[in-house]
C-alpha positions as CSV (number, residue, x, y, z in Angstrom):
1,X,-51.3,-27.0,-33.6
2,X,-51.6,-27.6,-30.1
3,X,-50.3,-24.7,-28.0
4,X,-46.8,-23.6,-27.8
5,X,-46.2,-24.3,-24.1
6,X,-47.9,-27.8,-24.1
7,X,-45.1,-28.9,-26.8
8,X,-43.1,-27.5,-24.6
9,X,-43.8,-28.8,-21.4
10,X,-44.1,-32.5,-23.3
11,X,-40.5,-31.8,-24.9
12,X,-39.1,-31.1,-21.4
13,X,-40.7,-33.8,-19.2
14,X,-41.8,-36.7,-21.1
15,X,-39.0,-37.3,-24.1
16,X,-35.9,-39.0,-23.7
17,X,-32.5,-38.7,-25.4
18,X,-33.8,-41.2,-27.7
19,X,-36.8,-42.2,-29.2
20,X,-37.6,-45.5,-27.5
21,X,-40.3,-47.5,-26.8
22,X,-43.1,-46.3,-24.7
23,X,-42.5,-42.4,-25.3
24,X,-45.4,-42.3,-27.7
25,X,-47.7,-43.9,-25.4
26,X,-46.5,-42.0,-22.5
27,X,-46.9,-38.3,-24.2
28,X,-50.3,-39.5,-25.5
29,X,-51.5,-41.0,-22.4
30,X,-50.5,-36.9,-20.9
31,X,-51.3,-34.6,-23.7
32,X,-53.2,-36.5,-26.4
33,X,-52.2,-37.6,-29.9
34,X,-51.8,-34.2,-31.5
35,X,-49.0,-33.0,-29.0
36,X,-47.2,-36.4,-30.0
37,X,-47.6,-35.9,-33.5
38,X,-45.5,-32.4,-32.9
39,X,-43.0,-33.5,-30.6
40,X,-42.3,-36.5,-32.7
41,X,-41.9,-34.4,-36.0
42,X,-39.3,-31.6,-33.6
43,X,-37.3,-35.0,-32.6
44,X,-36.8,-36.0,-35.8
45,X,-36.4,-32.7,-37.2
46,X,-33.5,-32.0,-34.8
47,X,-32.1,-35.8,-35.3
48,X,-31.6,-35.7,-38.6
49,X,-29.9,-32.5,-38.8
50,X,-27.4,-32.9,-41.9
51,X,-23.9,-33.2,-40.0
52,X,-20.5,-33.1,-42.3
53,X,-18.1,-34.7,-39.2
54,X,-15.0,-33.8,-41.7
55,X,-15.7,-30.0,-40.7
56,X,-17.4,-30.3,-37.7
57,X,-16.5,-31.7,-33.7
58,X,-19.8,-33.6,-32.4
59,X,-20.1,-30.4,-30.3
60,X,-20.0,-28.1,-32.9
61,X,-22.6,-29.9,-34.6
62,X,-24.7,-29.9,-31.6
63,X,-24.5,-26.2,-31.0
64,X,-25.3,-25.2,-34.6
65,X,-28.6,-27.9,-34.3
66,X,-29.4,-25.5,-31.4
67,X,-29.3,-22.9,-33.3
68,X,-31.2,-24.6,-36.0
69,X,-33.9,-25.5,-33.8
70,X,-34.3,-22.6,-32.1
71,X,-34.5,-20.3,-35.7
72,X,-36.9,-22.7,-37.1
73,X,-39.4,-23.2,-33.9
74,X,-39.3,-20.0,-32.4
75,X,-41.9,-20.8,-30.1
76,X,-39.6,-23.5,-28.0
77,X,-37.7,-22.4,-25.1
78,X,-34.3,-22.3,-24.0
79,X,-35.3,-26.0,-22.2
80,X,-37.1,-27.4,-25.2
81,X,-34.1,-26.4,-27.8
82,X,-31.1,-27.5,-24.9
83,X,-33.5,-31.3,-24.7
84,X,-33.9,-31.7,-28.5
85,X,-29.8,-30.7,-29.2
86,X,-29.1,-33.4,-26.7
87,X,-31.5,-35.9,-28.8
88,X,-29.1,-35.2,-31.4
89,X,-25.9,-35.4,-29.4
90,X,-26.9,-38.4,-28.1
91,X,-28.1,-39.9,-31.2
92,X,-24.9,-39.4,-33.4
93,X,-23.1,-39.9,-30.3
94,X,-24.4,-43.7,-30.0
């Protein structure tokens, strides 16, 4: 795995609120393949966060995805956690 604060300086400058076109090419073409492969897999990890909208508010769901992230990946930041809750947020969102 590539090192912890090279995920997280990819997470924070180079990835979107949503997974578009380009981002792969853009965190290869800066950190290399490997460090794509990982941010891709926490994007999609947090995206697809099981959500039950008859007992949660799309904020209350994006807090507990925080949480989520952060217990699971306890190597992210504070930044890197706040970016990938606000993937999700944005991706249920729209």
């Amino acid at each position: 795995m590539p090192a912890p604060e090279v995920i997280n300086e990819a997470l924070i400058e180079c990835l979107p609120l949503a997974w578009n076109i380009g981002v792969e090419e853009r965190i290869t073409a800066a950190y290399g393949s490997d460090v794509t492969n990982e941010v891709k897999g926490l994007y999609e990890y947090a995206v697809r966060r099981p959500v039950d909208w008859t007992r949660e508010t799309h904020d209350q769901a994006t807090a507990r995805v925080a949480t989520e992230i952060g217990d699971a990946y306890p190597f992210l930041t504070a930044e890197a956690i706040e970016k990938l809750a606000k993937c999700f947020w944005y991706v249920w969102l729209f």
